[in-house]
PQR file with spaces between the fields and no chain letter, atoms N, CA, C, O and H, PARSE charges and radii, in Angstrom:
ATOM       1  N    UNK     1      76.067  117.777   97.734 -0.4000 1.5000
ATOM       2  CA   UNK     1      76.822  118.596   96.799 -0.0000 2.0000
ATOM       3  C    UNK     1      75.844  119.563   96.124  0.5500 1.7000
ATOM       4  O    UNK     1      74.744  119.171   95.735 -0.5500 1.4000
ATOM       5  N    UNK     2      76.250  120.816   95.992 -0.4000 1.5000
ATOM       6  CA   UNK     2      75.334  121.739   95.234 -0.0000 2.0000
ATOM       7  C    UNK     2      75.247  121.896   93.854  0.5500 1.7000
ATOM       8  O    UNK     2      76.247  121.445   93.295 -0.5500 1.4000
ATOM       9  H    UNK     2      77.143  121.135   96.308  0.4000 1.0000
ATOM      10  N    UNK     3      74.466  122.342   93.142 -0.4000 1.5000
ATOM      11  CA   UNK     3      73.895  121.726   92.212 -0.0000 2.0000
ATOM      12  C    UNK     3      75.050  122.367   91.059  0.5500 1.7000
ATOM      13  O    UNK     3      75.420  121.749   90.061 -0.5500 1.4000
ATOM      14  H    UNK     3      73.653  122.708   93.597  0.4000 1.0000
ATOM      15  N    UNK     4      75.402  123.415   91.359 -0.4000 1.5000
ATOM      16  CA   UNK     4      76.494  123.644   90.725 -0.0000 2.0000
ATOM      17  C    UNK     4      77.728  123.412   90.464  0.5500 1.7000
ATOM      18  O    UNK     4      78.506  123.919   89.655 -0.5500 1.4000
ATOM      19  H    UNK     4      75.102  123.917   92.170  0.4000 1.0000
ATOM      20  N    UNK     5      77.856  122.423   91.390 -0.4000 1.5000
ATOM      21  CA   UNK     5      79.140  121.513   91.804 -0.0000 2.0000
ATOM      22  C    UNK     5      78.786  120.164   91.225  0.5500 1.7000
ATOM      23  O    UNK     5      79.642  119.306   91.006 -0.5500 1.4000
ATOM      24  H    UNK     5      77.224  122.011   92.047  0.4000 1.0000
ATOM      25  N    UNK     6      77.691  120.026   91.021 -0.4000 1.5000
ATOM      26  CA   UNK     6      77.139  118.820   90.126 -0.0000 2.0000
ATOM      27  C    UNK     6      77.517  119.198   88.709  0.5500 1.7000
ATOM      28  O    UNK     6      78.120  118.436   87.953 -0.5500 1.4000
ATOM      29  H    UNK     6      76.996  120.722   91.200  0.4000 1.0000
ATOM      30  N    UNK     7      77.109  120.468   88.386 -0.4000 1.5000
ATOM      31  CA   UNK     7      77.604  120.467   87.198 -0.0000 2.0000
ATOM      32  C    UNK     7      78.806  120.702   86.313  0.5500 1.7000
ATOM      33  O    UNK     7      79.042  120.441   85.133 -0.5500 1.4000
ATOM      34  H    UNK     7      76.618  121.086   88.999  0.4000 1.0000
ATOM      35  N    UNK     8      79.884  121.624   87.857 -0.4000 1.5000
ATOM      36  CA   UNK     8      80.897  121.381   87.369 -0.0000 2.0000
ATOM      37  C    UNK     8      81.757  120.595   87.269  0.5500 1.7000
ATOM      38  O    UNK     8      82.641  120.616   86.413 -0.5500 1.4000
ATOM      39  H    UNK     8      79.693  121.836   88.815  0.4000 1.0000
ATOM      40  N    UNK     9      81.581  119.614   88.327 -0.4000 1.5000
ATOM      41  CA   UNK     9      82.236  117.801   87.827 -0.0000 2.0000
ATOM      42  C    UNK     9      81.839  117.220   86.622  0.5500 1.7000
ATOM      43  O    UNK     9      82.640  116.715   85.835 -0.5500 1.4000
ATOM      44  H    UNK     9      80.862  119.597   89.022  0.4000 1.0000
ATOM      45  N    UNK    10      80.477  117.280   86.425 -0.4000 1.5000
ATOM      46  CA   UNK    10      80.678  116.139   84.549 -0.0000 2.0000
ATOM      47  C    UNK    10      81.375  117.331   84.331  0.5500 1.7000
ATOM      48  O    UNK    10      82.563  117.040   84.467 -0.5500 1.4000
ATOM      49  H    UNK    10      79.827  117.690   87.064  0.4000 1.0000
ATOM      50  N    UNK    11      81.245  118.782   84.006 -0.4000 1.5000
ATOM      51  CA   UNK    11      82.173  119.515   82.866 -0.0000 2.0000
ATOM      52  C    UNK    11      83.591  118.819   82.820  0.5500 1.7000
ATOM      53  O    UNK    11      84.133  118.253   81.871 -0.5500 1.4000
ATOM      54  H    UNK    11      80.280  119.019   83.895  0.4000 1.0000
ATOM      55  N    UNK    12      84.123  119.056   84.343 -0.4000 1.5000
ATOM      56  CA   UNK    12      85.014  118.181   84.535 -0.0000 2.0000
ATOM      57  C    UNK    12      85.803  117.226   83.730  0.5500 1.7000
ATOM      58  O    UNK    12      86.718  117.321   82.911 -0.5500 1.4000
ATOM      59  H    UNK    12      83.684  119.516   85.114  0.4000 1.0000
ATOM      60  N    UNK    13      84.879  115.941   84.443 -0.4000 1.5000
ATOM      61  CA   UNK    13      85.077  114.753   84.224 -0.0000 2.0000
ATOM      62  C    UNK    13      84.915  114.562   82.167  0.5500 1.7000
ATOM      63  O    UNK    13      85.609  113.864   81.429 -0.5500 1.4000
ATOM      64  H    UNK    13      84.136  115.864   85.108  0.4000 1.0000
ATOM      65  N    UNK    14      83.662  115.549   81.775 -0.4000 1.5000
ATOM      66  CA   UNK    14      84.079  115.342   80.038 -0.0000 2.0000
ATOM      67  C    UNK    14      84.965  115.695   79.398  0.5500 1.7000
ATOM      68  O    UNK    14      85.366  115.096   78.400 -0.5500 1.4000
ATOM      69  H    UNK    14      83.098  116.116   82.375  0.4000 1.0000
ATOM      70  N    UNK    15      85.442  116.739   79.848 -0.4000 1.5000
ATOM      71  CA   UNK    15      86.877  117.418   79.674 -0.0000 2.0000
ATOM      72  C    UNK    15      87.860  116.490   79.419  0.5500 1.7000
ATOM      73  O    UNK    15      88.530  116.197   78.428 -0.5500 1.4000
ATOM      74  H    UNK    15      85.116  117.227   80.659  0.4000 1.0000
ATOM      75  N    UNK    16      87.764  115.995   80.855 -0.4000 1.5000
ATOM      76  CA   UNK    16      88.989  114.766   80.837 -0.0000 2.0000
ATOM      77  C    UNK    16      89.170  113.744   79.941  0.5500 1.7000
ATOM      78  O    UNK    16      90.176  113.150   79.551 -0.5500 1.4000
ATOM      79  H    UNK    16      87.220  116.234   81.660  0.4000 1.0000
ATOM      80  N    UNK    17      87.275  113.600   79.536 -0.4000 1.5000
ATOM      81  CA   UNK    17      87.414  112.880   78.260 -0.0000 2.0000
ATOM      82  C    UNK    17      87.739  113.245   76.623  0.5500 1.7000
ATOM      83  O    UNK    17      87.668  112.711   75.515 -0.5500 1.4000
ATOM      84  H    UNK    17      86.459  114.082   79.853  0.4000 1.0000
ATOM      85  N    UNK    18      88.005  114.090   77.039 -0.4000 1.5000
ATOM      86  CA   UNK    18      88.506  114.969   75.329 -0.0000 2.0000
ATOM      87  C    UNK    18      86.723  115.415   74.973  0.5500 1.7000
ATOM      88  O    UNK    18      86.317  114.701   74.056 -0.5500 1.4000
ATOM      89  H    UNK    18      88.063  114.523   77.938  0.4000 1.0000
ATOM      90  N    UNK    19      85.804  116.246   75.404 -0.4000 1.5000
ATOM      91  CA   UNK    19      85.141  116.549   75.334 -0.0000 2.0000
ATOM      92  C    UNK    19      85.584  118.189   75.129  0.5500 1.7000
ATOM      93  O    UNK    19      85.891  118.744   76.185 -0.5500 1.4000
ATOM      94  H    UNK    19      86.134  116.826   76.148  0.4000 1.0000
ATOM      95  N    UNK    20      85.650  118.982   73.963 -0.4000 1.5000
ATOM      96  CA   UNK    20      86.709  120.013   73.925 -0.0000 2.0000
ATOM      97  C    UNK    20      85.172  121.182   74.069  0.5500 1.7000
ATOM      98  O    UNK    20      85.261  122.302   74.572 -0.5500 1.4000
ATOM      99  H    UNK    20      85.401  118.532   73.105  0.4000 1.0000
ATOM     100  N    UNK    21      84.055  120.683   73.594 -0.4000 1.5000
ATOM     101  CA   UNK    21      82.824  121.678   73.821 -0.0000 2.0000
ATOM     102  C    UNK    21      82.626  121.816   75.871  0.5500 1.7000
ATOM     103  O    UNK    21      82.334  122.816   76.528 -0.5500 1.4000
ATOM     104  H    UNK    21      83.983  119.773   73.186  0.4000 1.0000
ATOM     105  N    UNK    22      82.868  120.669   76.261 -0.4000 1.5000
ATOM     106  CA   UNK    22      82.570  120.860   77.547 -0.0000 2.0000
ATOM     107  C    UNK    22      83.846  121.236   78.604  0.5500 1.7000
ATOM     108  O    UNK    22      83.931  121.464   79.810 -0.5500 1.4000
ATOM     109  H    UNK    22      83.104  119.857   75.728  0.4000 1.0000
ATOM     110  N    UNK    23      85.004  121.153   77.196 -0.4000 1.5000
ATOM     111  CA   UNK    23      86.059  121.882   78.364 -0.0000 2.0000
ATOM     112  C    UNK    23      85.952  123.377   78.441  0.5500 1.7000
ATOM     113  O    UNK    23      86.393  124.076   79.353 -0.5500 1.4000
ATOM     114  H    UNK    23      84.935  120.968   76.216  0.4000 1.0000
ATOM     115  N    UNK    24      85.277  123.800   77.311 -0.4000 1.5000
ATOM     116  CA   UNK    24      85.253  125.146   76.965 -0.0000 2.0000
ATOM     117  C    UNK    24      83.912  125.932   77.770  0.5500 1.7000
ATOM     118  O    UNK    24      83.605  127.115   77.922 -0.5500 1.4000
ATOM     119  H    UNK    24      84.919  123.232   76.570  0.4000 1.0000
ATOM     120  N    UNK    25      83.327  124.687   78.174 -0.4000 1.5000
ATOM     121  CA   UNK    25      81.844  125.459   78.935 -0.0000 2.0000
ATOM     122  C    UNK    25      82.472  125.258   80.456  0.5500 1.7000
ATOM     123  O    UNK    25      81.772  125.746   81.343 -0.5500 1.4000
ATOM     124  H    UNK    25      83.576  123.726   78.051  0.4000 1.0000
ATOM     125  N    UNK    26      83.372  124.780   80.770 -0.4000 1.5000
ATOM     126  CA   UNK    26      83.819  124.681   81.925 -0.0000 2.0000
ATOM     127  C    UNK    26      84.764  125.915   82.522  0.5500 1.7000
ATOM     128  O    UNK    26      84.587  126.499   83.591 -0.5500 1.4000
ATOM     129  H    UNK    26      83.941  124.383   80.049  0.4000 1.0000
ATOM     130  N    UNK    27      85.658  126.118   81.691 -0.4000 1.5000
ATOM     131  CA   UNK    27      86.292  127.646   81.770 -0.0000 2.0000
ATOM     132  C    UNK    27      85.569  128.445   81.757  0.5500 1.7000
ATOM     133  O    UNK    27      85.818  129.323   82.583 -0.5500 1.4000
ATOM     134  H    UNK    27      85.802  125.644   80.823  0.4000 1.0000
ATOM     135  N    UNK    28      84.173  128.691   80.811 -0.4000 1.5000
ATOM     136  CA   UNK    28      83.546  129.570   81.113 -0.0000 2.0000
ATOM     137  C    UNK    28      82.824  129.616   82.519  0.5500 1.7000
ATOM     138  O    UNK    28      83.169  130.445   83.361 -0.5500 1.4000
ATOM     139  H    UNK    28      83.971  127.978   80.140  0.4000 1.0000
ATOM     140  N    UNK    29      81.907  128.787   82.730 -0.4000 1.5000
ATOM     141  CA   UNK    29      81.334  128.859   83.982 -0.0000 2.0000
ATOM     142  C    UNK    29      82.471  129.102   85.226  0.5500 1.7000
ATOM     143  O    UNK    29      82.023  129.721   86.191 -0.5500 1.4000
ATOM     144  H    UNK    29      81.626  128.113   82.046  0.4000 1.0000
ATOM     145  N    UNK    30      83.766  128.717   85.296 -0.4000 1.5000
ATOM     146  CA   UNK    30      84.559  129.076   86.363 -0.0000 2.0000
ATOM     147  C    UNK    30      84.604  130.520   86.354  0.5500 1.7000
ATOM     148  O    UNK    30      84.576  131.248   87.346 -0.5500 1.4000
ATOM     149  H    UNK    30      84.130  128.214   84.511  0.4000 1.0000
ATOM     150  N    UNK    31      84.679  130.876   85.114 -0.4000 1.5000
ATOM     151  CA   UNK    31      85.539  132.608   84.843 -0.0000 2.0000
ATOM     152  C    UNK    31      84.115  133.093   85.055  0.5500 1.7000
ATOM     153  O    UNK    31      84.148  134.244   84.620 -0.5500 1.4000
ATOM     154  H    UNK    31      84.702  130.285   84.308  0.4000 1.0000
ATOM     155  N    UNK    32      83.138  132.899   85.396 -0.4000 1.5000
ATOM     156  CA   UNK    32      81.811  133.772   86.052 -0.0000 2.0000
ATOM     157  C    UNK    32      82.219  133.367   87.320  0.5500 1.7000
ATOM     158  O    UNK    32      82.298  134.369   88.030 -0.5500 1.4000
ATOM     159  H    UNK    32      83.111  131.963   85.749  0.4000 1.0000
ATOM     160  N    UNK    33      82.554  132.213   88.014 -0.4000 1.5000
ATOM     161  CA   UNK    33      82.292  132.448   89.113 -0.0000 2.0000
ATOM     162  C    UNK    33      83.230  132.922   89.822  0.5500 1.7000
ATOM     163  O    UNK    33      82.927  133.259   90.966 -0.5500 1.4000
ATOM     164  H    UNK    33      82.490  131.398   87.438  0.4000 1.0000
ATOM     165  N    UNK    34      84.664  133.097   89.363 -0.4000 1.5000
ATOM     166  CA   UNK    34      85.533  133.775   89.795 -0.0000 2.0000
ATOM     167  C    UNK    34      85.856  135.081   89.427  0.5500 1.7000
ATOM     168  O    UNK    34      86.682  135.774   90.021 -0.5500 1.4000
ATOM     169  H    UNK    34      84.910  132.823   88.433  0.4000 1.0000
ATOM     170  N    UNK    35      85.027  135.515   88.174 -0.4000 1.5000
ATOM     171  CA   UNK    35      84.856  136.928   88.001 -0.0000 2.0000
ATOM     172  C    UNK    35      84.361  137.731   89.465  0.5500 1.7000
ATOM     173  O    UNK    35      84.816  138.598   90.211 -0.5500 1.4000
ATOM     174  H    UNK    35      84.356  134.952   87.691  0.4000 1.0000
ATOM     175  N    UNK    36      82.872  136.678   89.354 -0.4000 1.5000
ATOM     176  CA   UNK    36      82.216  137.524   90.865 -0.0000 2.0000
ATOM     177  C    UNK    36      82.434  137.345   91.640  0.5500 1.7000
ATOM     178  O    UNK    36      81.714  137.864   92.494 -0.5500 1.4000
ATOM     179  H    UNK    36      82.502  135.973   88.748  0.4000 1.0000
ATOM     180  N    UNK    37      83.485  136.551   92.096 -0.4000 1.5000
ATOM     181  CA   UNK    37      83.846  136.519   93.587 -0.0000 2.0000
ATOM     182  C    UNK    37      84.682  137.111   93.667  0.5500 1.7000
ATOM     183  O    UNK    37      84.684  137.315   94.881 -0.5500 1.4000
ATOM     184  H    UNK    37      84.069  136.129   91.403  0.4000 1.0000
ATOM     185  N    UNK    38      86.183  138.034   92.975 -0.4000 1.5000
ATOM     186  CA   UNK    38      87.285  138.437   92.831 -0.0000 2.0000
ATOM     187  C    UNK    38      86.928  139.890   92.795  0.5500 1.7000
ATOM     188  O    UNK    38      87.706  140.702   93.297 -0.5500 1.4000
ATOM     189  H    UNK    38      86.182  137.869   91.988  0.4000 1.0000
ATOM     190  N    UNK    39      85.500  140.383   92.086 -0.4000 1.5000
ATOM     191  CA   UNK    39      84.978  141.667   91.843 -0.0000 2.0000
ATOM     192  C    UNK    39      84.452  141.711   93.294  0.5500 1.7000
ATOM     193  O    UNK    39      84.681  142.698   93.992 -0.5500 1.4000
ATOM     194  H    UNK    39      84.869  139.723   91.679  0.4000 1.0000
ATOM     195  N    UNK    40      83.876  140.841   93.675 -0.4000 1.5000
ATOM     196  CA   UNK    40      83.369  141.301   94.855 -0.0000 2.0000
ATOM     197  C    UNK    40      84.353  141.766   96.307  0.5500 1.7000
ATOM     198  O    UNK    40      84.403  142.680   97.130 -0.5500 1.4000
ATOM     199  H    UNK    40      83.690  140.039   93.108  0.4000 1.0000
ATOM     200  N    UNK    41      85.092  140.417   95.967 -0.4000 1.5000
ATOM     201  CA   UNK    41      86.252  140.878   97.249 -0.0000 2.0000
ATOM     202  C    UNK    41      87.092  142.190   97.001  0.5500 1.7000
ATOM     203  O    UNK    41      87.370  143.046   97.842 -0.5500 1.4000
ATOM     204  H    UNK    41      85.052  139.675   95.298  0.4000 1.0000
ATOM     205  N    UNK    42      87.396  142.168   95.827 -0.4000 1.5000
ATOM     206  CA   UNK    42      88.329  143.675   95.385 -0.0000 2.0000
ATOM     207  C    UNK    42      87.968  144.708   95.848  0.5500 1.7000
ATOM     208  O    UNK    42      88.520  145.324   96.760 -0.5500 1.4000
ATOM     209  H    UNK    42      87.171  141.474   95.144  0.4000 1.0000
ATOM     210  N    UNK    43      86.590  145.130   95.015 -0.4000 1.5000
ATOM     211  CA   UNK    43      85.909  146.357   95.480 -0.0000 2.0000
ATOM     212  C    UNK    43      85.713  146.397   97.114  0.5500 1.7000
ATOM     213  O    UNK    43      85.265  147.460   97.544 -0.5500 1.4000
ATOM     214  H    UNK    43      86.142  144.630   94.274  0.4000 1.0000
ATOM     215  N    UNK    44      85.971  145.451   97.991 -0.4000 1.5000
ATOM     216  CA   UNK    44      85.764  146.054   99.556 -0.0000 2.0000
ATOM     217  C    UNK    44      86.852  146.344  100.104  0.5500 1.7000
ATOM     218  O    UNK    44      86.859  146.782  101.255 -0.5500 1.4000
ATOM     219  H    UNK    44      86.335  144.588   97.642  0.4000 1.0000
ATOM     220  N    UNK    45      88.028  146.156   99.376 -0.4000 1.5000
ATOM     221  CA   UNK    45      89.087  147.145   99.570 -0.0000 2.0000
ATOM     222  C    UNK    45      89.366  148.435   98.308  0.5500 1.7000
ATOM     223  O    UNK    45      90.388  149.121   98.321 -0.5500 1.4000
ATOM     224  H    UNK    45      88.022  145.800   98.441  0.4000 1.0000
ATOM     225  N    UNK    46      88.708  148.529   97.684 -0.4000 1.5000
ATOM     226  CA   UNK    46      89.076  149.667   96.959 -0.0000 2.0000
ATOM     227  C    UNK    46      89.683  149.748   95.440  0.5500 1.7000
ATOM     228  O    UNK    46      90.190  150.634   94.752 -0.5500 1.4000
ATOM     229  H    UNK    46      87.878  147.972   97.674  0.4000 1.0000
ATOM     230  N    UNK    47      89.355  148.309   95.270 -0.4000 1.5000
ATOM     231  CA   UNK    47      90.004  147.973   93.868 -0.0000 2.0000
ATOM     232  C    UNK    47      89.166  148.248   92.410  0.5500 1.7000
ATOM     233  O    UNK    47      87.974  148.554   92.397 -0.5500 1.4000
ATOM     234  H    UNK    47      88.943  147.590   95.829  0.4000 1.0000
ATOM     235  N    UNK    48      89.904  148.105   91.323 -0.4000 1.5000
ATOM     236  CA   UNK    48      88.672  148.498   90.158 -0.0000 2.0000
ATOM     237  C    UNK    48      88.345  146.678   90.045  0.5500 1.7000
ATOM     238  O    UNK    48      88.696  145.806   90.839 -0.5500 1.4000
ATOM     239  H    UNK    48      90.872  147.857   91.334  0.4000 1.0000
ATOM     240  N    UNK    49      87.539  146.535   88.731 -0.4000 1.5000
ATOM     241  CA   UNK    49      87.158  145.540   87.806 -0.0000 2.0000
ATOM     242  C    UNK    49      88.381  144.750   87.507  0.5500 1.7000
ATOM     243  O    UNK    49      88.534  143.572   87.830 -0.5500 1.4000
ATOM     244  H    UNK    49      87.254  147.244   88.085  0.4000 1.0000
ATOM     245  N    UNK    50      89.469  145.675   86.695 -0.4000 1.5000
ATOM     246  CA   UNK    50      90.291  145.439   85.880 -0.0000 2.0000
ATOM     247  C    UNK    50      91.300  144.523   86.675  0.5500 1.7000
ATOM     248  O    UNK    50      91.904  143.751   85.930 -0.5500 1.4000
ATOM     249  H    UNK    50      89.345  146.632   86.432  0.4000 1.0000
ATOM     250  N    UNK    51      91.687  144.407   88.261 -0.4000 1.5000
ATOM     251  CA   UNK    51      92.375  143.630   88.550 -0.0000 2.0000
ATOM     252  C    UNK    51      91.425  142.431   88.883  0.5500 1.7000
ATOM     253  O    UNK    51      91.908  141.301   88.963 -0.5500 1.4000
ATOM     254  H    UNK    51      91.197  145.034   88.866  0.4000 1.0000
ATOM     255  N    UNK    52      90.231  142.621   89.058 -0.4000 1.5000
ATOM     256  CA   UNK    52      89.398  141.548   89.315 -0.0000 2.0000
ATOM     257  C    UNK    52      89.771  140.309   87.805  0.5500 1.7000
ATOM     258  O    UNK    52      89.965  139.096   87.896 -0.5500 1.4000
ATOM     259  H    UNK    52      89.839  143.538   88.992  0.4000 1.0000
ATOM     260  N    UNK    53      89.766  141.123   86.607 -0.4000 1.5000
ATOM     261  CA   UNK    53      89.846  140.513   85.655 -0.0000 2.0000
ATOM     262  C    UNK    53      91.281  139.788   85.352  0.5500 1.7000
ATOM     263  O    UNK    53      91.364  138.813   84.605 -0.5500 1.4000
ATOM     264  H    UNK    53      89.608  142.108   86.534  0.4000 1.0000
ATOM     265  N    UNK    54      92.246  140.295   85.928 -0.4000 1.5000
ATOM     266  CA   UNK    54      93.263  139.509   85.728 -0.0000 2.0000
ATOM     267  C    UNK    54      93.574  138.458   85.962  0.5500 1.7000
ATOM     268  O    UNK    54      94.028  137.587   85.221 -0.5500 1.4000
ATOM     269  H    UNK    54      92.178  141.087   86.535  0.4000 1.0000
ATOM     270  N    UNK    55      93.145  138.454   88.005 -0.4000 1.5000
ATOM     271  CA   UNK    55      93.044  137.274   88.284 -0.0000 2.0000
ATOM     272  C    UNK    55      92.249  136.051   87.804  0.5500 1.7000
ATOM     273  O    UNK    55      92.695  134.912   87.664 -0.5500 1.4000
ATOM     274  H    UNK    55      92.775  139.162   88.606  0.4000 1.0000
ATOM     275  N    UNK    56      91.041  136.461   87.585 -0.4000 1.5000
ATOM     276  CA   UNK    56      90.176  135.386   86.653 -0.0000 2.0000
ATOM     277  C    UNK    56      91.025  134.491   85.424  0.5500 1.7000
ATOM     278  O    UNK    56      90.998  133.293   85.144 -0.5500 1.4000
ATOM     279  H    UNK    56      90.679  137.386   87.698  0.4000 1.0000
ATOM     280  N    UNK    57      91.788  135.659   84.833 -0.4000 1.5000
ATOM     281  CA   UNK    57      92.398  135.220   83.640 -0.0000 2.0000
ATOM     282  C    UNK    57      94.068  134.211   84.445  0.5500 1.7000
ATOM     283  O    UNK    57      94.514  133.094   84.184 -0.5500 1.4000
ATOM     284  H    UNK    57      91.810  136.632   85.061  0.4000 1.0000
ATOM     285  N    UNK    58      94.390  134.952   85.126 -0.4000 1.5000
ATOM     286  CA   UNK    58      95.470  133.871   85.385 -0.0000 2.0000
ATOM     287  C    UNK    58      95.219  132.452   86.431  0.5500 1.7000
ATOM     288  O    UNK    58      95.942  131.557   86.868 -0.5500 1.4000
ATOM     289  H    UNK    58      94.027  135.860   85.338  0.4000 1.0000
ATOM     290  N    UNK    59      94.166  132.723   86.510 -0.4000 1.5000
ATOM     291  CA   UNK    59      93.383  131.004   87.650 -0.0000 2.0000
ATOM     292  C    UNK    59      93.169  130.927   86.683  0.5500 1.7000
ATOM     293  O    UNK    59      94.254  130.808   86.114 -0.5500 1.4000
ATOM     294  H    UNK    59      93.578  133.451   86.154  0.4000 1.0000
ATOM     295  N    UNK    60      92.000  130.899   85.627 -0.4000 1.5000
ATOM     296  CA   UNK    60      91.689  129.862   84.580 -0.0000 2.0000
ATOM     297  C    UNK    60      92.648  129.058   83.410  0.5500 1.7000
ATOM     298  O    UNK    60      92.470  128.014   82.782 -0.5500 1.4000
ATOM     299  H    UNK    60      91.119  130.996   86.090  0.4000 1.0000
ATOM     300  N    UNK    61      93.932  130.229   83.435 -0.4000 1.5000
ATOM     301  CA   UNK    61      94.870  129.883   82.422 -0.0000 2.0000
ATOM     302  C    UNK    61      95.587  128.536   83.177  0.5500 1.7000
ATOM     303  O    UNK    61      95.992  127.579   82.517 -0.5500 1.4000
ATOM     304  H    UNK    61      94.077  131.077   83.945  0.4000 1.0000
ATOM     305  N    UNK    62      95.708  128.629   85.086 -0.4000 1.5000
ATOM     306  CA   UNK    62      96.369  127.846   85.865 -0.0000 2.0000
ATOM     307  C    UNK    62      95.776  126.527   85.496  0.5500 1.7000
ATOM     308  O    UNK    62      96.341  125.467   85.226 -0.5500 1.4000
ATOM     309  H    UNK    62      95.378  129.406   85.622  0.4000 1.0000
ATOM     310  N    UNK    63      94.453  126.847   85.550 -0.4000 1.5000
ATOM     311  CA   UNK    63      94.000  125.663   85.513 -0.0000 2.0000
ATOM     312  C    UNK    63      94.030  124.490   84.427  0.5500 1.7000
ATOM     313  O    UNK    63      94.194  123.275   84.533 -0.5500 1.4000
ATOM     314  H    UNK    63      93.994  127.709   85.769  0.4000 1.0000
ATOM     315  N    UNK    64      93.755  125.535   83.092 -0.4000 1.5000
ATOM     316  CA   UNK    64      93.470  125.187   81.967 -0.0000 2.0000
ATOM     317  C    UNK    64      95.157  124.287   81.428  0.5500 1.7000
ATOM     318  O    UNK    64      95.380  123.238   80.824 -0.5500 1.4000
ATOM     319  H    UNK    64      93.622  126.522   83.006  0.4000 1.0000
ATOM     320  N    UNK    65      95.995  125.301   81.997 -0.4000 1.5000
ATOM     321  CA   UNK    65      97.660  124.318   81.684 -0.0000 2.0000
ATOM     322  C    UNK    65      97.829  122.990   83.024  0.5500 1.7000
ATOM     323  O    UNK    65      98.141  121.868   82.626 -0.5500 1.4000
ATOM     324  H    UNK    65      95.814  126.153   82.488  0.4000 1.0000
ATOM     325  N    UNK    66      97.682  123.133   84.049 -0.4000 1.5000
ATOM     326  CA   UNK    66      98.269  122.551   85.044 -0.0000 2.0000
ATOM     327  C    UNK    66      97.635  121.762   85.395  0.5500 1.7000
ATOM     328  O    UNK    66      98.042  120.615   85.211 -0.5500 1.4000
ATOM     329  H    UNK    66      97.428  124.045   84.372  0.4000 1.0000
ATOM     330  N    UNK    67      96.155  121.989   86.164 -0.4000 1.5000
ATOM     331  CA   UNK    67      95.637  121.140   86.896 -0.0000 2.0000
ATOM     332  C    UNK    67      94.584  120.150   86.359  0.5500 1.7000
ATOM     333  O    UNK    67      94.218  119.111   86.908 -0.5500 1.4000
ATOM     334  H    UNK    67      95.824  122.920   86.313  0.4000 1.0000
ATOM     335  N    UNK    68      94.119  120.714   85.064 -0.4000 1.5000
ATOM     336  CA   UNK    68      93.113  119.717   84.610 -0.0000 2.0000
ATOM     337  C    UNK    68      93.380  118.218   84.620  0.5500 1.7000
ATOM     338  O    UNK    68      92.887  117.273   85.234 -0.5500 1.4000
ATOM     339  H    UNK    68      94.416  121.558   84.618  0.4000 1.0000
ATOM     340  N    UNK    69      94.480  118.371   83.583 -0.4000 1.5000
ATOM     341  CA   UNK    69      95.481  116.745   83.589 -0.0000 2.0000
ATOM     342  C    UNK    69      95.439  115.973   84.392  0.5500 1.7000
ATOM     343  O    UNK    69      95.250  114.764   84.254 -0.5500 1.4000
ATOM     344  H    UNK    69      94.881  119.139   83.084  0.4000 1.0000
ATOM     345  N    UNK    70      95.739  117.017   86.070 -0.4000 1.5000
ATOM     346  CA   UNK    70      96.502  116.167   86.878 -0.0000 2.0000
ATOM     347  C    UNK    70      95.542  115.569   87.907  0.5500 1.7000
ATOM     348  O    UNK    70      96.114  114.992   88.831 -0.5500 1.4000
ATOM     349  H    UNK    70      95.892  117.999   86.183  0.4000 1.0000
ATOM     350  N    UNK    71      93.781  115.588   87.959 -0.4000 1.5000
ATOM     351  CA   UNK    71      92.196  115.690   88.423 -0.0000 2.0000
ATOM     352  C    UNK    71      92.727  113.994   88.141  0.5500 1.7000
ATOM     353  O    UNK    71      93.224  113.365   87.206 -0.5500 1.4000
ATOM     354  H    UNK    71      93.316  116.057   87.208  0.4000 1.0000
ATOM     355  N    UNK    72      92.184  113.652   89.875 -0.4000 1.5000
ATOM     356  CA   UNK    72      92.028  111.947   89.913 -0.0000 2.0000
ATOM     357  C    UNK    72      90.126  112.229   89.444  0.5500 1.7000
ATOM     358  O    UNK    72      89.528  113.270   89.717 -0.5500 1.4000
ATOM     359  H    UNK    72      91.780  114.163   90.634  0.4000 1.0000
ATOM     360  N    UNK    73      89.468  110.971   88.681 -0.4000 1.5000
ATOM     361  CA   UNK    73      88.901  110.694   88.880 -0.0000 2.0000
ATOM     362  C    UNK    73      87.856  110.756   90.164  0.5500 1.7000
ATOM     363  O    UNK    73      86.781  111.327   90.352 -0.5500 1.4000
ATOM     364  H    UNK    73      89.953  110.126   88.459  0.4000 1.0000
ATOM     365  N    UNK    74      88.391  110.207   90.664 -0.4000 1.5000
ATOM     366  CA   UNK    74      88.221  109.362   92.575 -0.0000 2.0000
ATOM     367  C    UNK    74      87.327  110.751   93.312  0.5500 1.7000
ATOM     368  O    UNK    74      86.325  110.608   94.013 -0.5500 1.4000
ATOM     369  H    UNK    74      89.264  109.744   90.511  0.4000 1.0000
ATOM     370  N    UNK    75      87.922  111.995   92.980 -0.4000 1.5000
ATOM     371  CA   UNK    75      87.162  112.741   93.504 -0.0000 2.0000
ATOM     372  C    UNK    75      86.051  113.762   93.336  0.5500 1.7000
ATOM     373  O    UNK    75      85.552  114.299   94.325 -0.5500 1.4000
ATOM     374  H    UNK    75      88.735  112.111   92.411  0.4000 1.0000
């Protein structure tokens, strides 16, 4: 597992524990890495920033309502 994937499981996993500082460092570190991957793919079709930024904002919001909760342990 890469080392960044190391770190985003405890964020994770503290989250889950009502850790509200490490849920908040966890959204952040996603919304960089899906900033730059969304900026990157955009712009090779012709897109600005600004839709790059949306999507960031509506995956992290997905996440932040839906899927955190629903994270087994186990994996």
């Amino acid at each position: 597992m890469a080392t960044h994937e190391v770190e985003l499981k405890a964020l994770m996993l503290a989250s889950l524990d009502g850790d509200a500082a490490s849920h908040r460092a966890l959204l952040d570190r996603l919304s960089r890495r899906l900033r730059a991957y969304y900026k990157g793919k955009l712009a090779g079709i012709g897109r600005d920033a600004t839709e790059a930024e949306d999507l960031v904002q509506e995956a992290v919001l997905a996440i932040h309502i839906n899927d955190i909760p629903t994270i087994q342990r186990s994996r």
